[in-house]
N, C-alpha and C positions, 0 to 999 in steps of 0.2 A: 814349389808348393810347400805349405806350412808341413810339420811335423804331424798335426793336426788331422790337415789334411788328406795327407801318405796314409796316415791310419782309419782316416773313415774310409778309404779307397780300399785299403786292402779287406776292411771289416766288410764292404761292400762286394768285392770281389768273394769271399769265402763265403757268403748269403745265397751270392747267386750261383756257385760251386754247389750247394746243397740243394737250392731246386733244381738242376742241373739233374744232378744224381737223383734224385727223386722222380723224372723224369719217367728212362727208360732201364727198364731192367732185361735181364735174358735170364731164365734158368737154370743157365748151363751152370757146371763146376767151377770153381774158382781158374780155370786153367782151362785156354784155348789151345786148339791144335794150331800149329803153324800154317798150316793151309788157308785159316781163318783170318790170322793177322793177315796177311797177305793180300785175302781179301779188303780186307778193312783199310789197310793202309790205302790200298789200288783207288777206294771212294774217296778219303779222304783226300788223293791227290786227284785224282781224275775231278772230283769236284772244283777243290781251290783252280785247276787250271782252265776252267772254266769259266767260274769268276771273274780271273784274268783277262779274259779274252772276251767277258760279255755275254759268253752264250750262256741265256738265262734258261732255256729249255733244258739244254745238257744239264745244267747246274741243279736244277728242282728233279729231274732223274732222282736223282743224288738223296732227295731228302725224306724223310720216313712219309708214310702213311698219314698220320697225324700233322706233320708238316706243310704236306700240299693240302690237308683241308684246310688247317687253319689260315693258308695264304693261296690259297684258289687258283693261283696261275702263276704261271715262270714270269711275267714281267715287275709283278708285286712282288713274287719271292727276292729277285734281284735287287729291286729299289728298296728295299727291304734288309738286305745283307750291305749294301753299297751306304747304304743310312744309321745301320746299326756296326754293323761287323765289317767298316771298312780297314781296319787293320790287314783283313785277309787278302783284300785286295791291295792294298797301297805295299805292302810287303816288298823288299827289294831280293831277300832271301828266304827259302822254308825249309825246316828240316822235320822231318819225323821224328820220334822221341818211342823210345819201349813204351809199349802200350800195356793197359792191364786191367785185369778186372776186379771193381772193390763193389762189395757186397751186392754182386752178381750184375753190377752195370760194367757194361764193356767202356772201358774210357781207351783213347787213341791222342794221345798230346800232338800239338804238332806246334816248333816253335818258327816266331816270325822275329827275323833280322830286319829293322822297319829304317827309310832311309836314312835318318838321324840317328843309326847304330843303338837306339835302343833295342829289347829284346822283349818279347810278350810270348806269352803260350797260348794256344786256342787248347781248348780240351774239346776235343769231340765226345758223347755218347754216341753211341752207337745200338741201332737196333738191326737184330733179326728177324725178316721175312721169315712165312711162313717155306716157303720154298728153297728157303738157307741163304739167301741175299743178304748182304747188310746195307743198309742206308744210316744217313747220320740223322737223329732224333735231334740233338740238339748241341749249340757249341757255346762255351763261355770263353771269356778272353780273359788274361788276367797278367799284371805285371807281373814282371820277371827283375830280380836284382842285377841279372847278369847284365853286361852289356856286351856291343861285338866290338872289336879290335881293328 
């Protein structure tokens, strides 16, 4: 890819980092309880392995309020992630990444080792239920410099 190119991609990747974040917010303090991460993290894997394995029902569980109206049913949501966000699936490894909260949106990184050893990061938002639940609002993908070894 042109030099050019690299740079509209990333210019394109931080555009969509900003609707992203614009997204979902929480009003909590800048600082979650550990209980919380835990939580958070638990969706964002319980979700991706889900993915994994197709089940689209498990998988839209997973997604905010706003989510499942805007995609009506686990079979769209799935053809949907599998068409847009198949990174998350085609992934050979996943790691979680310190998660954290910037101007009150809970972001959750999670990076993908993809089988050609390149490296990308999904950023999760994350929203809270009213009931203290989190589901993921929204994810963007975006390259990573790094590569795997």
């Amino acid at each position: 890819m042109s030099a050019t190119g690299v740079a509209a991609r990333a210019l394109a990747a931080l555009a969509a980092l900003v609707a992203v974040l614009a997204i979902a917010q929480t009003p909590a303090t800048e600082k979650l309880p550990p209980a919380d991460w835990l939580a958070i993290r638990s969706v964002v894997e319980d979700q991706r392995a889900a993915l994994v394995t197709g089940d689209a029902r498990r998988a839209f569980a997973y997604a905010s309020p706003g989510l499942r109206l805007r995609f009506g049913n686990a079979p769209t949501f799935l053809a949907m992630v599998r068409r847009s966000y198949s990174p998350l699936v085609e992934a050979r490894d996943a790691h979680l990444l310190e998660g954290a909260v910037v101007d009150g949106r809970v972001i959750q990184p999670l990076q993908l080792v993809m089988p050609d050893d390149t490296v990308l990061v999904a950023l999760y938002t994350m929203e809270r239920l009213r009931g203290g639940a989190w589901r993921v609002a929204a994810c963007l993908i975006a390259p990573s410099t790094l590569r795997a070894t």
